[in-house]
Every structure is written in C-alpha cells, then in structure tokens.
N, C-alpha and C positions, 0 to 999 in steps of 0.2 A: 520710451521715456520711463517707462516703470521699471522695465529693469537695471535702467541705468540708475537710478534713485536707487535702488534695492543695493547695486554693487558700490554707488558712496558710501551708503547705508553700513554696510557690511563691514568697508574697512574704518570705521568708524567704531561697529560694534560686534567686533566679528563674536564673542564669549555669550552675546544674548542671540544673537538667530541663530548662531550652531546648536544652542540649546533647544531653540523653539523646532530648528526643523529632525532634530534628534526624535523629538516624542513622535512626528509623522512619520520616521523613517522606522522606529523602533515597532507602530502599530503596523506599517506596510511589512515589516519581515517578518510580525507573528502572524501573519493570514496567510501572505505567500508562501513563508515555510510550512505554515500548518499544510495550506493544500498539497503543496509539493511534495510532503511526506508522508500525507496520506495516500497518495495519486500514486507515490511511489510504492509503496509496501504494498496497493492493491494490483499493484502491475507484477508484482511480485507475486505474489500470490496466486495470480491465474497462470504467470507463466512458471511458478513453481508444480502447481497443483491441475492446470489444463482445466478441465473440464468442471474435475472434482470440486466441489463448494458454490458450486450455479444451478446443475438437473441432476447430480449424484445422488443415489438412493445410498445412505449405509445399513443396511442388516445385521445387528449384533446379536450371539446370541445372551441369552440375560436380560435384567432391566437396566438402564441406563437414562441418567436424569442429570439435569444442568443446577447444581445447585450454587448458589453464591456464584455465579458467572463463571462456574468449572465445571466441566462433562465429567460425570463419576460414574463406572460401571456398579452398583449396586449390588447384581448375581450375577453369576455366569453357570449356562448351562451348556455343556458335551454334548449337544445333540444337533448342532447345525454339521450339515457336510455334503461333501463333492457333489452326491447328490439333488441335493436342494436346489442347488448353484443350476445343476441339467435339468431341474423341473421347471424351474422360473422361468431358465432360456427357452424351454420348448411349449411352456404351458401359456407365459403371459404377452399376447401379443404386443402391447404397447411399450415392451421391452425391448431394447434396442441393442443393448450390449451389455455382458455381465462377466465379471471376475471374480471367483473366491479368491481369498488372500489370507498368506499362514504366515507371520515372521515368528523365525526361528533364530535359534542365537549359538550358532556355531563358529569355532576359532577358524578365521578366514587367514589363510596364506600361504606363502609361495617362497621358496629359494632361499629360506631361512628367517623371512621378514615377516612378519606379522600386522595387519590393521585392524582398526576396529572400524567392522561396517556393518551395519542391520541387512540382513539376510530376507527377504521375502518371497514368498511362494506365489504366484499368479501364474494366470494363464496369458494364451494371445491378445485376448480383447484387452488387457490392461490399458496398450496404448493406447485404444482409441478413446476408453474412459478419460485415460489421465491426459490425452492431446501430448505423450513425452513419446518422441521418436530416437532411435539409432543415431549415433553421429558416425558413426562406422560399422560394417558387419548386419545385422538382423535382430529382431526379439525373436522372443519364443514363440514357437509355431506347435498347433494343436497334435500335431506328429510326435514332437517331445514331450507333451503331457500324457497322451495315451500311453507313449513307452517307456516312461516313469527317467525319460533321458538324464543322462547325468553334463547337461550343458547350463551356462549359466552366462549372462547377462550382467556387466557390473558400472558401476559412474566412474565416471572420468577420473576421479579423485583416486577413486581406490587403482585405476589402471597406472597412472602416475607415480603413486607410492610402491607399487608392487613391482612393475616393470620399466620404469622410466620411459614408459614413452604413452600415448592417447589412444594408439589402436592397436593391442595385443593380440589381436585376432588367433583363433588355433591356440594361441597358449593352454596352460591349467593352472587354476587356482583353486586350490585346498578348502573342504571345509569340513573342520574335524580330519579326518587324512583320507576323505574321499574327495580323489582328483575330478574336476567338473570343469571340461573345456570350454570358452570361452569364444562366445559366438558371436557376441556386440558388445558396442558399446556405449552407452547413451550420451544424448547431447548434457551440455552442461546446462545445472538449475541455479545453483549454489543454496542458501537455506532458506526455506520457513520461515513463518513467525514465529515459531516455536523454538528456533535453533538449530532446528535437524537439517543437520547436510545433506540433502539429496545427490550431491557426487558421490558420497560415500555410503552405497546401497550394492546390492547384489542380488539379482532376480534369477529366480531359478522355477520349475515348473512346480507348481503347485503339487501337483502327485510326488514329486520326490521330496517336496520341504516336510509331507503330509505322513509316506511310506518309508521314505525313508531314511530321515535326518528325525523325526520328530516319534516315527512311529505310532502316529496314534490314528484314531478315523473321522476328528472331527475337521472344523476350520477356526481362525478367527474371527471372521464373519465375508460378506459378501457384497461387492458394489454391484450395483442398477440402475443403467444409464437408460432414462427414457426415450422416445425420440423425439420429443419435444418438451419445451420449459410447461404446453398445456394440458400434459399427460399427468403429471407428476401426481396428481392427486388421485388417478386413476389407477397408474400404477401401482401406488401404495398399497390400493386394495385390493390389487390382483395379487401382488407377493402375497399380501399377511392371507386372504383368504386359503391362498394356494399352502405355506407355508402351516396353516391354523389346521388345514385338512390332513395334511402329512404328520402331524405331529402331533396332534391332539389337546394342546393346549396352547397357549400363548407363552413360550417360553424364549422370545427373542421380542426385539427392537428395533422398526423401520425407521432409521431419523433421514432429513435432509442431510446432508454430511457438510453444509454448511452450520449446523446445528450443532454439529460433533466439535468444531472446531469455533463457537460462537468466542470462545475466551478473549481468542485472536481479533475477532469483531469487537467486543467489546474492549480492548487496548485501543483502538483504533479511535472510535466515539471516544473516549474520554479524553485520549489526545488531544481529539479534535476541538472539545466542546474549553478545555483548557486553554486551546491557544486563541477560541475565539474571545474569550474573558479576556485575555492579556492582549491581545489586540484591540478591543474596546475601550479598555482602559488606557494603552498608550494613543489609540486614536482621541483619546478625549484630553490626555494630559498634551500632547500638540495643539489639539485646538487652543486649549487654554493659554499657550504659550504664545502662540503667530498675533491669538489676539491680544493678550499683553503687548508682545511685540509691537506690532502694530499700531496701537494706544498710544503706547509712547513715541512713536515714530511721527504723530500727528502733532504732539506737543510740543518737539525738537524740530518741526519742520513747518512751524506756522508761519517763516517767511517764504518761504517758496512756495507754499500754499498761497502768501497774497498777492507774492508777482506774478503767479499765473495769472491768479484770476482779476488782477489790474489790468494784465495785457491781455483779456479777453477767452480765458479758459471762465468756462459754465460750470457750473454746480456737478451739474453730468460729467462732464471731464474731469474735477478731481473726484467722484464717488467713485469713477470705471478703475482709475489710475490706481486709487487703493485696494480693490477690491482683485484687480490685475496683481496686484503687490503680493496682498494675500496668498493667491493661490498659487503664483510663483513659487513663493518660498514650501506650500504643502507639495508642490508638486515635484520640487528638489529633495524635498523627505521622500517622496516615494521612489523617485528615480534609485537612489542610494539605500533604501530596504527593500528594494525588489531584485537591485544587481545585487547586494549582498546573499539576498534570500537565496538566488539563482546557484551562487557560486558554493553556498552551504550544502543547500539541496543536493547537487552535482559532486561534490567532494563527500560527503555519506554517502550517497548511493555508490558511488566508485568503491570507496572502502568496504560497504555491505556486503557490492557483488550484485546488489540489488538493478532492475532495470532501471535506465535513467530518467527520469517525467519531466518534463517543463511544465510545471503550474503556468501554463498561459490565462488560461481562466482566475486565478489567483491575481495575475498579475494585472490583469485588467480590472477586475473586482477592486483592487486597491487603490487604481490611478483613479477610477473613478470615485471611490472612498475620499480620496484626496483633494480631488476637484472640488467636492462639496463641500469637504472642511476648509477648504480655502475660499471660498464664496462665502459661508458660512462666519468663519471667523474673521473676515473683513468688514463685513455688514456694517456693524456696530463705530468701529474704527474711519471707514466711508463716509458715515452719516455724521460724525463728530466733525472730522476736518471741512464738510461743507457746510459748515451749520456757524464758523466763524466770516463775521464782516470782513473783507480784505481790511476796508479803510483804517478799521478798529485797531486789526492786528500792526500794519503797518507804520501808524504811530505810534502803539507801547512799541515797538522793536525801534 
C-alpha cells in the first residue's frame, strides 16, 4: 500500500521527489565512490609495488625527511655500495631478502626506434621484494650479477613499442649502443600513483647499471625485506648498527618505504576525508528533502488518511505506512548512487588500467545510511498524519 501511494504520489509530483531522492542518491555516490576509489588505487598499489610499502625497509644514502607531505632527499652521500647490500644479507638475520638498486638513464633502443624507459639495476631478489614476476622468459639470476652480464629484463610496454609483439625473448635492446639481450619479460603493472609506468622499465643487473653503464662504485640505495611485518623494528637496527659500523658514521637513512612514498598516502586521506564531507552534506540535504516531502505529502493526503482510519486502519498503521513511505523513497536514492557510483568506479579504473574494486562495503555502509535517513526523516511526518481526527478531517473536506 505504501508503495502504491508513493507511485500516485509521484505521478502527481514527479519535480519534488526526484529532487528529494536526488540529495540521497547524490550522498550514497560520494561514499561509494569515495570507497571505491580509494579501494581501488590501494589495489593498485600493492599490485603495482608487491610487497614494497607494507615490510620494505628503504636504505638511502644521505638524510632524507617528509617535509610538507613530500619525501625530500636533504644530502646524499657516495658511500653506500654492493657491498653493504652483501653485508646486511649475510650479517642480519632477520633479513629476508635484499636488492640494491642503481637507475641509470641510458638511450634505450632497438632497429631504429627509440623509447623512453627508466633503466634500473637490481639483482634476483628484487622479485621476491616487489612480488612482480615474468610474464614470459626469466629475471635476473645471481649468475648475471656476478658476471657483470649484459642481459636485460624489460615491461611489456617497452617490448610492444620496440618489437611489436609481448615476448621478444633472445632479442637485443640498446642502451647507449651496448647490445643487452633480453631474457624476460614482466607481467603487466600499468602506473603508480605517482604516474610512472611500470611497463615501461628495464632491469638489468646491478653490477652492470653500477660497472658499467654508470661507472662509478656506489648505489642508489638498498631494499630490506624482513621476514615478517614483527621484525621490522628489529631489522632497522640490525641494518643501521651493521651499516654505523662499516662506515663510521650515520651517513644514510632506514625509512619504511611506505614513508618514502607517504605523499601518495596522503592524496589518498584527503580524498577520502573530502568525499566524506560531501556525502554528509548531501546525506543531510536528502533528509531534509524526503522530510519536506513527506510533510506535504500528509497535508495533500488527509482524505485517505481518514478513510483509512474510518474503515479501521490504527494509528499504527498509518505512522508504519509513512515511515515505509519514507524510507522507500531514501532507499531509491541509494539504489541509483550506488548503480551509479559502481559504474563510475568501473569505467576509471578500466581507463586508469588500475585494478577493478567493488566497494561492497561502501555499498552496504550507504543502504544502511539510507535506511536510517528514511526512518529518520519520516518520524516527524508519521506522527503529524496520525495526530489528525479522521471525523474532523472528513467534514472540512
């Protein structure tokens, strides 16, 4: 019966409840999409970055500090190297896996074609750091590091633009005009929060980015994968001690390497803390509306209000009817900012590249949102229509 009221209702007044269930639907797509975009870019994230920004130790050498919610290297000092990297592996037990890492910036390319890819030097453990495997072919194996191999590891991206096709295997690709054949190829990331294409990377062994592309003897610093999330504070102080002793003074930086990248963290909160202001506010400008709505729905409806309750509808029965009424119409706002939200969500991330998330949790947070503002903003309107005499009404009309 309520909904049938609701749909004479409607086509009577379709310009006021479109409006009223507008502001519910407008607060249910700023939480949904909030969640959903956040859910999404952290889904990103890990399966961009693996491992890296959860137990990743980063070792920089220099100071390095977060200022204004941006990582800014401070100094840098030439004194971290290959080295260091072999004393941590062998020295710190609650070290699990560790890579130094050199990016170098050499003209990448092949058969006349040229791209532009960041060049990085690691060794084998990277993958297990970064959780990024092959989609074809192999990484770098500790065989190629020792013998300073001129093999190389590149993204999808750059295998596509260079060779038209995903798995070049055996090929060679140029950097600077030393030929480095091509062993794997990684599976696909697409970017960062930061923008950087992880398809369009190239991995080569550390000892040649180090020997002989860049010639010099240090690194750019070194990752340190604990082996557990309850090491981490342990670890810290096995590096710097081990790293304090070798070097004699404090001339590097252990951060979390979620820390390195906190800027990205902090996009993310502000996002978030935004869309829950603009959902609050459109959750409140809906309420405001259903119960307007509603209000007047009880003024324009005081005859059927008293041939119910002539012919034996209770007090109870029209307060349920209204308050049914109510949350109908919030619960039609949600329906329509959560299929919207959904189809938002899903068409960005498709565009980004990014993983796809269903805010389910969003989307329940909101029906339920919904629910309440529609009990909520009945109340009032409930209590009004039962609060008239049938008899009363039935003679003025």
């Amino acid at each position: 019966m309520a909904v049938r009221s609701l749909v004479a209702y409607f086509k009577e007044n379709k310009k006021r409840m479109i409006l009223s269930v507008i502001g519910v639907a407008i607060g249910v797509f700023s939480l949904t999409f909030m969640m959903g975009i956040t859910g999404a870019l952290k889904q990103q994230v890990l399966k961009a970055l693996g491992n890296l920004g959860s137990d990743v130790l980063a070792v920089i050498p220099g100071e390095v500090k977060n200022l204004g919610g941006r990582t800014i290297q401070l100094s840098f000092y030439p004194t971290l190297t290959l080295k260091d990297a072999e004393a941590i592996r062998e020295k710190c037990p609650s070290v699990k896996a560790v890579s130094p890492y050199k990016q170098v910036s050499p003209n990448v390319h092949y058969g006349g074609k040229s791209v532009k890819a960041d060049v990085f030097g690691v060794n084998s453990e990277y993958v297990e750091i970064a959780g990024y495997t092959p989609l074809c072919g192999r990484f770098l194996t500790e065989e190629d590091i020792e013998e300073i191999s001129q093999v190389a590891v590149i993204g999808i991206e750059v295998a596509k633009e260079l060779y038209n096709k995903t798995c070049p295997i055996g090929k060679v690709i140029y950097l600077f005009n030393a030929p480095y054949k091509i062993v794997g190829v990684m599976e696909k990331r697409g970017t960062d929060l930061s923008g950087e294409n992880l398809d369009e990377r190239v991995y080569i062994p550390i000892t040649s980015a180090v020997k002989r592309i860049s010639n010099v003897d240090y690194i750019d610093g070194i990752y340190v994968l604990p082996f557990s999330s309850d090491l981490i504070s342990e670890t810290i102080k096995e590096v710097e001690g081990l790293l304090l002793k070798r070097h004699g003074k404090k001339d590097f930086t252990i951060s979390r390497y979620e820390d390195v990248v906190n800027t990205k963290k902090q996009a993310i909160e502000i996002f978030s803390k935004l869309s829950i202001i603009v959902a609050v506010i459109a959750f409140s400008v809906g309420a405001l509306g259903i119960l307007a709505v509603m209000t007047l729905s009880v003024y324009e409806r005081l005859i059927e209000i008293g041939i119910r309750r002539t012919f034996g509808a209770t007090r109870f029965d029209i307060f349920k009817q209204f308050l049914i009424e109510s949350t109908v119409l919030s619960l039609l706002g949600a329906f329509f900012g959560i299929v919207t939200a959904l189809l938002v969500v899903t068409l960005i991330s498709k565009i980004a590249g990014w993983v796809v998330y269903i805010p389910l949790k969003g989307a329940i947070i909101s029906s339920i949102l919904s629910i309440l503002i529609g009990l909520l903003s009945g109340i009032y309107p409930a209590i009004r229509a039962t609060s008239f005499d049938p008899k009363e009404v039935l003679k003025e009309k």
